[in-house]
mmCIF file of the N, C-alpha and C atoms, coordinates in Angstrom:
data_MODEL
# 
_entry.id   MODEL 
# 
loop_
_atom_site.group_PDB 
_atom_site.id 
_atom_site.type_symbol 
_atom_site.label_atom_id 
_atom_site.label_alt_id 
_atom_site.label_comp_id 
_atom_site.label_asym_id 
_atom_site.label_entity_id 
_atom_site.label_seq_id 
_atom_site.pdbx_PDB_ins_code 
_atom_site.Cartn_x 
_atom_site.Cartn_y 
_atom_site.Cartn_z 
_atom_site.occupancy 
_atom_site.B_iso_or_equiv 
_atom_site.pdbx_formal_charge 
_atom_site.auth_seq_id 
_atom_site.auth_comp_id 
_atom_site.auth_asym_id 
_atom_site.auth_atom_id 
_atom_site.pdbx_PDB_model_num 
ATOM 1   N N  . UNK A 1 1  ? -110.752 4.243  -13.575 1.00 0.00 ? 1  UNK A N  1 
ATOM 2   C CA . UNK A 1 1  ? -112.108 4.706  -13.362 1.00 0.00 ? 1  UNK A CA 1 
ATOM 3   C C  . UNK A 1 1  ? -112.135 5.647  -12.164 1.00 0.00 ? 1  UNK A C  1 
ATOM 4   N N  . UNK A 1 2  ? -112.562 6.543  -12.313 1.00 0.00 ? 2  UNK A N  1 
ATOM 5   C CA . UNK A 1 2  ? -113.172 7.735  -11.195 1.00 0.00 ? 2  UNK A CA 1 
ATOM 6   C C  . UNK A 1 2  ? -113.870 6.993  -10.311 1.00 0.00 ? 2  UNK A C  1 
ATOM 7   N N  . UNK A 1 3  ? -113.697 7.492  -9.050  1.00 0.00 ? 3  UNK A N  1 
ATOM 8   C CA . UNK A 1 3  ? -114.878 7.207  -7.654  1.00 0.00 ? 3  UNK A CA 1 
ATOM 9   C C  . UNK A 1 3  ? -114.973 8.421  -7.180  1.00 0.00 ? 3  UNK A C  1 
ATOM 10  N N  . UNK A 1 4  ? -116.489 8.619  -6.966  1.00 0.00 ? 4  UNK A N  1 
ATOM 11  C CA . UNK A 1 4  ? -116.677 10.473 -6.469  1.00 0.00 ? 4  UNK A CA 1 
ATOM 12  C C  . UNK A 1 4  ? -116.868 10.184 -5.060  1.00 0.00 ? 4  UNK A C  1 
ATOM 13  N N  . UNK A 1 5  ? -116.005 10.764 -4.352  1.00 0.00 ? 5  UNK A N  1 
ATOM 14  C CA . UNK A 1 5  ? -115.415 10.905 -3.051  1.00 0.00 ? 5  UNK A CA 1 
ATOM 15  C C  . UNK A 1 5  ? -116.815 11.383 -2.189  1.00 0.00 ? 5  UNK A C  1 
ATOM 16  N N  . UNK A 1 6  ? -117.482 12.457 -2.872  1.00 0.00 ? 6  UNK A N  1 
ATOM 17  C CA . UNK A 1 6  ? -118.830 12.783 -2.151  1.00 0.00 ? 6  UNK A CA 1 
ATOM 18  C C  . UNK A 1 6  ? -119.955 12.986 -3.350  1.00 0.00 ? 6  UNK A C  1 
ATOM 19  N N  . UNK A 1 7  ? -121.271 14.280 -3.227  1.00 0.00 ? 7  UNK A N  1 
ATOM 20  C CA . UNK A 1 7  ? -121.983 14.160 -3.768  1.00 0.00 ? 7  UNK A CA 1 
ATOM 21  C C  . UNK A 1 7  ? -121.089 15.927 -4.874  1.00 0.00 ? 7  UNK A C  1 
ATOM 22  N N  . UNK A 1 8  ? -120.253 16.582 -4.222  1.00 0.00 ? 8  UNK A N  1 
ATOM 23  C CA . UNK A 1 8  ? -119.703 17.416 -4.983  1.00 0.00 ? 8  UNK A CA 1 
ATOM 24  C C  . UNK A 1 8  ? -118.735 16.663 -6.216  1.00 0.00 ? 8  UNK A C  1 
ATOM 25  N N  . UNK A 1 9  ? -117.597 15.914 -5.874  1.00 0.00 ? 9  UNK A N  1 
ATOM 26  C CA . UNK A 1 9  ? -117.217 14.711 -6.600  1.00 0.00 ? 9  UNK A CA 1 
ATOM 27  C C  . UNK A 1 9  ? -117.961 14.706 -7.895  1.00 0.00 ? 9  UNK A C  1 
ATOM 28  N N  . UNK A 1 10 ? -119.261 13.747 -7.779  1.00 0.00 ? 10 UNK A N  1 
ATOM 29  C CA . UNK A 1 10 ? -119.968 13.528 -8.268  1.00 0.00 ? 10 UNK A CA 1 
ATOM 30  C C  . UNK A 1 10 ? -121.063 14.486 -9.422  1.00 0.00 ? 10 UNK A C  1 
ATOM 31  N N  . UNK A 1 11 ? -121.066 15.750 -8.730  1.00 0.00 ? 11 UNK A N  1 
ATOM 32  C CA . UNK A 1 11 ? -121.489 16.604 -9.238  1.00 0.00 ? 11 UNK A CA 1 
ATOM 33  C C  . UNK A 1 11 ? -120.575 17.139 -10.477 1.00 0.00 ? 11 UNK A C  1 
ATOM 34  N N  . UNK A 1 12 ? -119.276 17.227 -10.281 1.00 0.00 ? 12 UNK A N  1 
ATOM 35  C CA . UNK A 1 12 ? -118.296 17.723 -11.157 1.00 0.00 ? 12 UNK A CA 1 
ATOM 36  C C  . UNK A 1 12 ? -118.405 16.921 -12.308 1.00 0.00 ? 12 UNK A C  1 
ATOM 37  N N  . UNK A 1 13 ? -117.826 15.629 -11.859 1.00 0.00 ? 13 UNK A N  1 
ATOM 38  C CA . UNK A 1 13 ? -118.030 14.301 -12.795 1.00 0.00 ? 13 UNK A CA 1 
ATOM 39  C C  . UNK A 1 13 ? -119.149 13.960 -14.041 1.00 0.00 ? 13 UNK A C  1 
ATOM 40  N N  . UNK A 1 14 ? -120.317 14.626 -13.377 1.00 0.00 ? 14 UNK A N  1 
ATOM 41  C CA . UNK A 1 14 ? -121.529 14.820 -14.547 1.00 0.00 ? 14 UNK A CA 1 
ATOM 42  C C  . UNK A 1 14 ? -121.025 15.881 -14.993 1.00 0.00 ? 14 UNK A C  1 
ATOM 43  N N  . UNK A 1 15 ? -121.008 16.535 -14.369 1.00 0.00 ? 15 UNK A N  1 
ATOM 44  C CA . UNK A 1 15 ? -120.835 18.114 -15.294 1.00 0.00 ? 15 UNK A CA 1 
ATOM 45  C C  . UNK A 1 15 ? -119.708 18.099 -16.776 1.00 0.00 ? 15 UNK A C  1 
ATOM 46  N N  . UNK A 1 16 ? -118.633 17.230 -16.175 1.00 0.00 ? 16 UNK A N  1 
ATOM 47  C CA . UNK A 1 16 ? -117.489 17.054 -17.363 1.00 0.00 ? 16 UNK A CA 1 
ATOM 48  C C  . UNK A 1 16 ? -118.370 16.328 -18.341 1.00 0.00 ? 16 UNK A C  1 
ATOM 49  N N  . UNK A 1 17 ? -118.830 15.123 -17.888 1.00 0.00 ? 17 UNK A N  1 
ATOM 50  C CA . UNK A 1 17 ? -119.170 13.952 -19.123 1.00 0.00 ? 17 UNK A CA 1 
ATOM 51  C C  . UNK A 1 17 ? -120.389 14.627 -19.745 1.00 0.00 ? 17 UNK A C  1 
ATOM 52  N N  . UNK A 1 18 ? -121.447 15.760 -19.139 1.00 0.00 ? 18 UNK A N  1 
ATOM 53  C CA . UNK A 1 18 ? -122.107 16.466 -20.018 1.00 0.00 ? 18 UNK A CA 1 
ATOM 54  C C  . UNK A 1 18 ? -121.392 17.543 -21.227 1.00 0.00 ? 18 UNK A C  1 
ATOM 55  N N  . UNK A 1 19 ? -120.254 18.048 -20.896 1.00 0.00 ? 19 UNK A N  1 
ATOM 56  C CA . UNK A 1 19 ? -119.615 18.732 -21.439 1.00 0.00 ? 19 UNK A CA 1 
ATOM 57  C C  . UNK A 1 19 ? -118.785 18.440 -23.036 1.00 0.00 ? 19 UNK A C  1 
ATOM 58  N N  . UNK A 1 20 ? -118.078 16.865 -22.184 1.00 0.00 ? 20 UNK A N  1 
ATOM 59  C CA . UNK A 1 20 ? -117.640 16.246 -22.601 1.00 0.00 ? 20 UNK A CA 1 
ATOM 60  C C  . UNK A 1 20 ? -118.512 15.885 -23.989 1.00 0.00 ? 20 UNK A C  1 
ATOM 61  N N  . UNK A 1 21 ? -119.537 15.316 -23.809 1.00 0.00 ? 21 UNK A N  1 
ATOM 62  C CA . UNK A 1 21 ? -120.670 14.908 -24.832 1.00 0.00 ? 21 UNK A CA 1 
ATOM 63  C C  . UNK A 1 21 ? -121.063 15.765 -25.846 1.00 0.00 ? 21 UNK A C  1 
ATOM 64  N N  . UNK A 1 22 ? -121.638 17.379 -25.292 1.00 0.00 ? 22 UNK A N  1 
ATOM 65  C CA . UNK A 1 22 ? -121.799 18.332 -26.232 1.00 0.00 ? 22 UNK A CA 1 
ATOM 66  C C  . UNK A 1 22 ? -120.358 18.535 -27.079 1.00 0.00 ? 22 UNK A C  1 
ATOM 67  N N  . UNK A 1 23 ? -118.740 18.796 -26.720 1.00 0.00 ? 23 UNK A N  1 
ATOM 68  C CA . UNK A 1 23 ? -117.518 18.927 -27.220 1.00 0.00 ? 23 UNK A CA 1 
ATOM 69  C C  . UNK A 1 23 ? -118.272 17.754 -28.264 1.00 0.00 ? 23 UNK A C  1 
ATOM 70  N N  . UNK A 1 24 ? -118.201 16.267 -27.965 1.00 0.00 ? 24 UNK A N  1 
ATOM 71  C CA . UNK A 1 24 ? -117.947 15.478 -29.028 1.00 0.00 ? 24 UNK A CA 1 
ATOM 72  C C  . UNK A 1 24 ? -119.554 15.505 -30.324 1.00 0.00 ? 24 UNK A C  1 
ATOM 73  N N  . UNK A 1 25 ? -120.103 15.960 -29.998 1.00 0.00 ? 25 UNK A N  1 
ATOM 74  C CA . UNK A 1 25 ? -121.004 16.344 -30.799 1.00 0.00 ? 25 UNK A CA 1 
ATOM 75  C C  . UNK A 1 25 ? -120.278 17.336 -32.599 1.00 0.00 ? 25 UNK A C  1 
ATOM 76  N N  . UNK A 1 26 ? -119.534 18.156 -31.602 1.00 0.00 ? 26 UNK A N  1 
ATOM 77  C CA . UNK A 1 26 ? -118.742 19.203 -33.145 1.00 0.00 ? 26 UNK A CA 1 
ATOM 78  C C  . UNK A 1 26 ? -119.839 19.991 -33.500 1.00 0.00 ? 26 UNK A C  1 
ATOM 79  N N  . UNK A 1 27 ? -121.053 20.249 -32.852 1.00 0.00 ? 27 UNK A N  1 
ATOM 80  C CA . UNK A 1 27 ? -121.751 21.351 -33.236 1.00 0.00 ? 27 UNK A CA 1 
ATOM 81  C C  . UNK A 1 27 ? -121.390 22.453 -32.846 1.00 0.00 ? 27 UNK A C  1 
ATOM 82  N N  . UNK A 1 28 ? -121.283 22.843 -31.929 1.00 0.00 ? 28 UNK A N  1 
ATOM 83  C CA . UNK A 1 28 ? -120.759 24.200 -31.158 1.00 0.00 ? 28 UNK A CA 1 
ATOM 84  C C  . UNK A 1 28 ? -119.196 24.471 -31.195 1.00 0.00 ? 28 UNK A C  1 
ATOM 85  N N  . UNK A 1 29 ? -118.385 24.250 -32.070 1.00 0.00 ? 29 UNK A N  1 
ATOM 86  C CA . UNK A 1 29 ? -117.196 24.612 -31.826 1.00 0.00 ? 29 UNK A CA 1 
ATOM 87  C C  . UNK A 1 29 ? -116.557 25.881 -31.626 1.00 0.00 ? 29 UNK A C  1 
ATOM 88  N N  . UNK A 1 30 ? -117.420 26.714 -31.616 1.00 0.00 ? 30 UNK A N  1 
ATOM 89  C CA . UNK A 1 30 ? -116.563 28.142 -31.214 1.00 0.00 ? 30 UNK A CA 1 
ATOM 90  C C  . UNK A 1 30 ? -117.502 28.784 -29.881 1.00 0.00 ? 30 UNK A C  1 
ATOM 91  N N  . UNK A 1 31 ? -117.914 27.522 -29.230 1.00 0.00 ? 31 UNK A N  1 
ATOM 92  C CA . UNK A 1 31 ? -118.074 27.861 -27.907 1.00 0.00 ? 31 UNK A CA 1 
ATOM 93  C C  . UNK A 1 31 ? -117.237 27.163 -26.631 1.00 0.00 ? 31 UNK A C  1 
ATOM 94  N N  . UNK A 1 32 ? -116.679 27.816 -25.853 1.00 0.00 ? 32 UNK A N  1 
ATOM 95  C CA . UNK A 1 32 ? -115.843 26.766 -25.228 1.00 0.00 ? 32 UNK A CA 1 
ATOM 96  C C  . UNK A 1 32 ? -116.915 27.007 -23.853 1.00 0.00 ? 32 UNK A C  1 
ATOM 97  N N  . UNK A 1 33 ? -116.806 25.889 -22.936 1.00 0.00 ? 33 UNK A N  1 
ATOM 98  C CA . UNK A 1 33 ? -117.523 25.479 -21.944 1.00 0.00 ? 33 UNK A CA 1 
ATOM 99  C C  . UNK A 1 33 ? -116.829 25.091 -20.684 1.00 0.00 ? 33 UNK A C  1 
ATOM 100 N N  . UNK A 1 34 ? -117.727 25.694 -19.431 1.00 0.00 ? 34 UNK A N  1 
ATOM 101 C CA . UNK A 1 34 ? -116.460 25.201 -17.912 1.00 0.00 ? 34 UNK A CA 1 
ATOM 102 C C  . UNK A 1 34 ? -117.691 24.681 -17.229 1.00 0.00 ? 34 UNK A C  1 
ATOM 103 N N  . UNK A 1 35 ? -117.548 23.690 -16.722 1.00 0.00 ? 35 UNK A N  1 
ATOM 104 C CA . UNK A 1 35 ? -118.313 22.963 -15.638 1.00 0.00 ? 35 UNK A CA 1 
ATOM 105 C C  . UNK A 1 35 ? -117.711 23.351 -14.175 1.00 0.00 ? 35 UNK A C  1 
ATOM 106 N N  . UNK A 1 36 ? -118.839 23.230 -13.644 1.00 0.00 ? 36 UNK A N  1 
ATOM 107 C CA . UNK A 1 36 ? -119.361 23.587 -12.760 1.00 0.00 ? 36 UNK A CA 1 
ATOM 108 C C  . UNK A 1 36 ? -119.725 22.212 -11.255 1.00 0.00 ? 36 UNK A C  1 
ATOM 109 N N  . UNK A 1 37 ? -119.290 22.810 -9.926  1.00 0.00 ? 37 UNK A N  1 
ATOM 110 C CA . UNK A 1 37 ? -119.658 21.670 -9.269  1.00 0.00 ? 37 UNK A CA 1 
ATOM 111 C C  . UNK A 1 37 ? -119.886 22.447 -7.485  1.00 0.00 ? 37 UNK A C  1 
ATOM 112 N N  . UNK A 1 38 ? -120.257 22.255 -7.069  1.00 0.00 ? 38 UNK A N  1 
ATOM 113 C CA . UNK A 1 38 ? -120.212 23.343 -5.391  1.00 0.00 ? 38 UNK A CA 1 
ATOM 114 C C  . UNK A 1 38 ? -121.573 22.487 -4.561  1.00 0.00 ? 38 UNK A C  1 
ATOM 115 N N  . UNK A 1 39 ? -120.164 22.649 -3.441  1.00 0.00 ? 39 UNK A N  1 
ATOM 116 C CA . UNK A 1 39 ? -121.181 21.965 -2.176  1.00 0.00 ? 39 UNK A CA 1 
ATOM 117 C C  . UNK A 1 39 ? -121.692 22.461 -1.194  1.00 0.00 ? 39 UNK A C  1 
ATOM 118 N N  . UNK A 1 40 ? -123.128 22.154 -0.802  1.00 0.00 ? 40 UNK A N  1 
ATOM 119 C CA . UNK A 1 40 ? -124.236 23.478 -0.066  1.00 0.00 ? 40 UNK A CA 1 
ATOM 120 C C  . UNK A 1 40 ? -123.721 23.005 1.563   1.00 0.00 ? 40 UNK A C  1 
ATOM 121 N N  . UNK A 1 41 ? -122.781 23.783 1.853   1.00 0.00 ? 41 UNK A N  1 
ATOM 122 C CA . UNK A 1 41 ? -122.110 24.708 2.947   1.00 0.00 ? 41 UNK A CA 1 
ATOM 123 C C  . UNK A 1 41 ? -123.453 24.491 4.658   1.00 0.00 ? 41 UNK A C  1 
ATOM 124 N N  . UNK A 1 42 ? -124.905 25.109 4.160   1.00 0.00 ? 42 UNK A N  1 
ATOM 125 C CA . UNK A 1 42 ? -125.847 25.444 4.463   1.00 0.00 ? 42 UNK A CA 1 
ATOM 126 C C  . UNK A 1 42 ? -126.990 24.746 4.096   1.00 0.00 ? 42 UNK A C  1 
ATOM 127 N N  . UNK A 1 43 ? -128.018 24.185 5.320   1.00 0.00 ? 43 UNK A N  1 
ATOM 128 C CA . UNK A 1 43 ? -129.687 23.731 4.937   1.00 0.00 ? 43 UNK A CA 1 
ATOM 129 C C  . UNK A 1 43 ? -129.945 24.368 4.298   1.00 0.00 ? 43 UNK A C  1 
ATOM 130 N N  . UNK A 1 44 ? -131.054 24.474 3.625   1.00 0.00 ? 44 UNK A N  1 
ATOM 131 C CA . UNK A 1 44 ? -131.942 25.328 3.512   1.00 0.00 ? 44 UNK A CA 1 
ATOM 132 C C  . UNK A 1 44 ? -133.007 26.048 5.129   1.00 0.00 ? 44 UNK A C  1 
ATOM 133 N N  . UNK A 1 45 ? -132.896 25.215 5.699   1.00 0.00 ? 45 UNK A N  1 
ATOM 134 C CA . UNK A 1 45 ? -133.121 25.820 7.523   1.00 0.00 ? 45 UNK A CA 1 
ATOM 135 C C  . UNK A 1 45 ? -132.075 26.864 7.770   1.00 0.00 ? 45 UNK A C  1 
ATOM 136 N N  . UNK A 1 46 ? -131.199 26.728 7.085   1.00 0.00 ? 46 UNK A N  1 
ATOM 137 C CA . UNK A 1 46 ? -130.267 27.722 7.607   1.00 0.00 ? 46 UNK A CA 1 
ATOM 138 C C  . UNK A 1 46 ? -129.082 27.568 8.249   1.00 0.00 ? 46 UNK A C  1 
ATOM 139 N N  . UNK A 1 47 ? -129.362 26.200 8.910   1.00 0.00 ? 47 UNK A N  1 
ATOM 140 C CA . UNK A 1 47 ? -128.214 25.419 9.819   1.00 0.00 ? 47 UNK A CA 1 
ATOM 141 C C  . UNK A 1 47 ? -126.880 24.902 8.856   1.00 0.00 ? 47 UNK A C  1 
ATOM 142 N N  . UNK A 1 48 ? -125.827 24.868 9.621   1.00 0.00 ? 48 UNK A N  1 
ATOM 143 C CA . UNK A 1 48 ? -124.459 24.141 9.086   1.00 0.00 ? 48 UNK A CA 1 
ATOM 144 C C  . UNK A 1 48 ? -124.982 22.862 8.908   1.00 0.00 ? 48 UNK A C  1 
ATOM 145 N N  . UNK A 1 49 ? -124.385 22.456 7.582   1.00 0.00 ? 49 UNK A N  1 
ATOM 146 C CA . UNK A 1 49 ? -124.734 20.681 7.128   1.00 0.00 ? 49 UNK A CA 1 
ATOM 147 C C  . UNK A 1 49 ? -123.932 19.892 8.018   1.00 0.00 ? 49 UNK A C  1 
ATOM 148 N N  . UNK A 1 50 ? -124.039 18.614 8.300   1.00 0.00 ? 50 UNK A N  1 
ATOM 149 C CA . UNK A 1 50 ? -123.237 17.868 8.704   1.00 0.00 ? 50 UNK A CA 1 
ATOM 150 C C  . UNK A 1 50 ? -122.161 17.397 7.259   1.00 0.00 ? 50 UNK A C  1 
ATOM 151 N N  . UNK A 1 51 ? -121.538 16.918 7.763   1.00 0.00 ? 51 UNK A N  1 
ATOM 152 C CA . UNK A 1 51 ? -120.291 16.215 6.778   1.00 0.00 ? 51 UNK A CA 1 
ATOM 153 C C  . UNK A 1 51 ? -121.025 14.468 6.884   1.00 0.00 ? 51 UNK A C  1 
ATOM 154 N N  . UNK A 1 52 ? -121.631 14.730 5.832   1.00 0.00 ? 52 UNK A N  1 
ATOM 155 C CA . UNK A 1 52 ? -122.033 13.079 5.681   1.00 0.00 ? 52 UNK A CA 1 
ATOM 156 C C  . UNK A 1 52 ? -121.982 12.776 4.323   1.00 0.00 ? 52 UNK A C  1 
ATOM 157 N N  . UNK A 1 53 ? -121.215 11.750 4.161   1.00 0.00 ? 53 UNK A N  1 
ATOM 158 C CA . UNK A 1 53 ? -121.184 11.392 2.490   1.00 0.00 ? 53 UNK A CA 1 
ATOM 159 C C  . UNK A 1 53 ? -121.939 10.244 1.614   1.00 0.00 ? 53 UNK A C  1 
ATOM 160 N N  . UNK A 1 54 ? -123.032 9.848  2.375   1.00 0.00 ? 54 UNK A N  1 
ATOM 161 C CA . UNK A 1 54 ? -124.652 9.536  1.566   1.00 0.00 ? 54 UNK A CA 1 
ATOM 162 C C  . UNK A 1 54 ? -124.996 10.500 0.635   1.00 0.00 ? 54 UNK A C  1 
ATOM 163 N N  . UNK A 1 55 ? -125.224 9.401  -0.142  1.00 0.00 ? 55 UNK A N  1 
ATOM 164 C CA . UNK A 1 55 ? -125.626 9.814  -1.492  1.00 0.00 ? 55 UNK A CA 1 
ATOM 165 C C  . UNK A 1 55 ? -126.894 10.582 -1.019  1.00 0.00 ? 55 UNK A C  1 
ATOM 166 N N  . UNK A 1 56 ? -127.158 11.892 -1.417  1.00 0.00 ? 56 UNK A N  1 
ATOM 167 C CA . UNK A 1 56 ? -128.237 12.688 -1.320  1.00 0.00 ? 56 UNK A CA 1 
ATOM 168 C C  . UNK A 1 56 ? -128.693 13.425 -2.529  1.00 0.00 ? 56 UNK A C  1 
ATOM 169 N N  . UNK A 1 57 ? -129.719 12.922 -3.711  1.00 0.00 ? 57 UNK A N  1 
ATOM 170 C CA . UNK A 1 57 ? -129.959 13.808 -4.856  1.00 0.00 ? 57 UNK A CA 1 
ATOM 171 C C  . UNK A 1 57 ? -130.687 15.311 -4.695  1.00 0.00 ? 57 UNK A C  1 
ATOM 172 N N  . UNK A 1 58 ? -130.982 15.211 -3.061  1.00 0.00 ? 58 UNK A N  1 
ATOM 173 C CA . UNK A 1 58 ? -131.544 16.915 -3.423  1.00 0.00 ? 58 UNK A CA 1 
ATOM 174 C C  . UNK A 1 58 ? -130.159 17.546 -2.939  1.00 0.00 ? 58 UNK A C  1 
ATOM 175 N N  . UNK A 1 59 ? -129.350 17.428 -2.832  1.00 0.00 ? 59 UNK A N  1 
ATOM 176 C CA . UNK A 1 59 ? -127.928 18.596 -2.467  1.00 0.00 ? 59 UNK A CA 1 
ATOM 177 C C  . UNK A 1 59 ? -126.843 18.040 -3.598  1.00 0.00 ? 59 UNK A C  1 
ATOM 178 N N  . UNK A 1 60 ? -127.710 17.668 -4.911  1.00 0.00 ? 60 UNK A N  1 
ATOM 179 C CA . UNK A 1 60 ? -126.817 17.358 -6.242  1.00 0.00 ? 60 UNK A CA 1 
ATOM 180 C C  . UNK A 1 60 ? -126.907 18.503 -6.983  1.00 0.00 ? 60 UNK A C  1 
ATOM 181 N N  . UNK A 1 61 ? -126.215 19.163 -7.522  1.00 0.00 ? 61 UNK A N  1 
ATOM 182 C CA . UNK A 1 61 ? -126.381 19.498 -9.420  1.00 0.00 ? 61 UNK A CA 1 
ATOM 183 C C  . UNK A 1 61 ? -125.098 19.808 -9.654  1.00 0.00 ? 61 UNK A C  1 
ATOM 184 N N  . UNK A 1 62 ? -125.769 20.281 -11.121 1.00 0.00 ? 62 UNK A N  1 
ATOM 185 C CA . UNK A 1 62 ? -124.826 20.649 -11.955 1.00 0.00 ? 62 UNK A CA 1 
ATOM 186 C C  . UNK A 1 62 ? -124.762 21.991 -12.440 1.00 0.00 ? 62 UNK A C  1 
ATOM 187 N N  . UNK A 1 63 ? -123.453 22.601 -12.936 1.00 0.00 ? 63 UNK A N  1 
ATOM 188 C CA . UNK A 1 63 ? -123.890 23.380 -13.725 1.00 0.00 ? 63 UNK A CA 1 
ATOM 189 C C  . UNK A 1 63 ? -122.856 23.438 -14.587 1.00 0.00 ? 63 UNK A C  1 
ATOM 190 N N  . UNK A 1 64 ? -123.134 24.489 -16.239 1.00 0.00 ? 64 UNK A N  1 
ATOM 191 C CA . UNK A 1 64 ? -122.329 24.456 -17.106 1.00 0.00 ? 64 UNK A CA 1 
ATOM 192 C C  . UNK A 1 64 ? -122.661 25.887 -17.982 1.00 0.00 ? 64 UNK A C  1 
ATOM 193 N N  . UNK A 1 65 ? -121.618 26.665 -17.979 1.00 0.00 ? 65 UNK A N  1 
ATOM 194 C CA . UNK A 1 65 ? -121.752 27.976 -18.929 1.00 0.00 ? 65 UNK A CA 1 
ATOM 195 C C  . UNK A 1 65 ? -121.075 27.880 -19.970 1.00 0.00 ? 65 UNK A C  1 
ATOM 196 N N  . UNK A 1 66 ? -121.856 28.581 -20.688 1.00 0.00 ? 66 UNK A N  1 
ATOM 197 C CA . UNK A 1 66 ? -121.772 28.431 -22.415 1.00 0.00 ? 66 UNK A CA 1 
ATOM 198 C C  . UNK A 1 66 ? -121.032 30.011 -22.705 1.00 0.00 ? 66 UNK A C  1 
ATOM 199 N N  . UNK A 1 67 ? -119.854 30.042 -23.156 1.00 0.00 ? 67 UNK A N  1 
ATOM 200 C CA . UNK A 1 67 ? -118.684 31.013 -23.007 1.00 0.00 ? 67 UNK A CA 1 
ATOM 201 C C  . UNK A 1 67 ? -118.781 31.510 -24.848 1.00 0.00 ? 67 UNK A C  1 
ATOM 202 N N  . UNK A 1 68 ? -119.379 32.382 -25.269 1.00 0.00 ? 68 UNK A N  1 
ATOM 203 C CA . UNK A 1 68 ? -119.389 32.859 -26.538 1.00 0.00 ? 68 UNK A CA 1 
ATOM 204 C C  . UNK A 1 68 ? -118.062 33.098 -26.709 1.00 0.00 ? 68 UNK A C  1 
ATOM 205 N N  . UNK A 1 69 ? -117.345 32.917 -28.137 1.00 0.00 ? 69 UNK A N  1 
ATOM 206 C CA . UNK A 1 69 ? -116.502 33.053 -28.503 1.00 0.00 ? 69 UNK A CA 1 
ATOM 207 C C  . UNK A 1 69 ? -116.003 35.037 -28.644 1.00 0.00 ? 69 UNK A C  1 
ATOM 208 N N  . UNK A 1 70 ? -114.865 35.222 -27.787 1.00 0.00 ? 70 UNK A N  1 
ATOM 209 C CA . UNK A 1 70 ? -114.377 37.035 -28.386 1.00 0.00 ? 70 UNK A CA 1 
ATOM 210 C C  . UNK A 1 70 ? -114.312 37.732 -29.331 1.00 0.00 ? 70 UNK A C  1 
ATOM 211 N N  . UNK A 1 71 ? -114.818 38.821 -30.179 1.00 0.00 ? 71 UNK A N  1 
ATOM 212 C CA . UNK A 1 71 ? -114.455 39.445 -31.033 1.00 0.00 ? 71 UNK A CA 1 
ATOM 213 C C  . UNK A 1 71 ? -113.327 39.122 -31.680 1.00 0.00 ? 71 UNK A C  1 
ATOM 214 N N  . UNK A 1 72 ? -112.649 38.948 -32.970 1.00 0.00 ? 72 UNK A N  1 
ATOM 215 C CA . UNK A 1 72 ? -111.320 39.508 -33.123 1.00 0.00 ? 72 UNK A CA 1 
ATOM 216 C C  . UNK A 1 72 ? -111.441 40.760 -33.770 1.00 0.00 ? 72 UNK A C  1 
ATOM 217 N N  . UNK A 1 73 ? -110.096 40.963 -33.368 1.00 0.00 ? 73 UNK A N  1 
ATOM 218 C CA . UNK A 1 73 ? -110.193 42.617 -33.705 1.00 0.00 ? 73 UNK A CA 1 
ATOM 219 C C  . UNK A 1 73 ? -109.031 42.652 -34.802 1.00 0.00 ? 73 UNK A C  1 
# 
């Protein structure tokens, strides 16, 4: 079993098992998909964050792009 080390960790971790979920679906198969995970560096004040690894849901997400399949030529 995974343990997410911080709230980036954690962020990745959803991002796969969302990914993960749409893959096992088999609807979209000629889209391939990369998750997404990044940790805010910066407040929104502007100031350097501290390094604290409490769970915090407003400095969570996710993200995930949907990669259309290439032409063949």
């Amino acid at each position: 079993m995974l343990v997410p080390g911080s709230n980036t960790d954690l962020g990745l971790m959803r991002a796969l098992a969302v990914v993960q979920e749409i893959e096992n679906t088999g609807k979209l198969k000629n889209v391939k998909f990369r998750a997404f995970s990044a940790g805010q560096l910066y407040l929104p004040s502007g100031k350097l964050a501290a390094v604290n690894r409490d769970a915090d849901a407003s400095r969570r997400r996710i993200e995930i792009r949907f990669i259309p399949p290439g032409k063949k030529q």
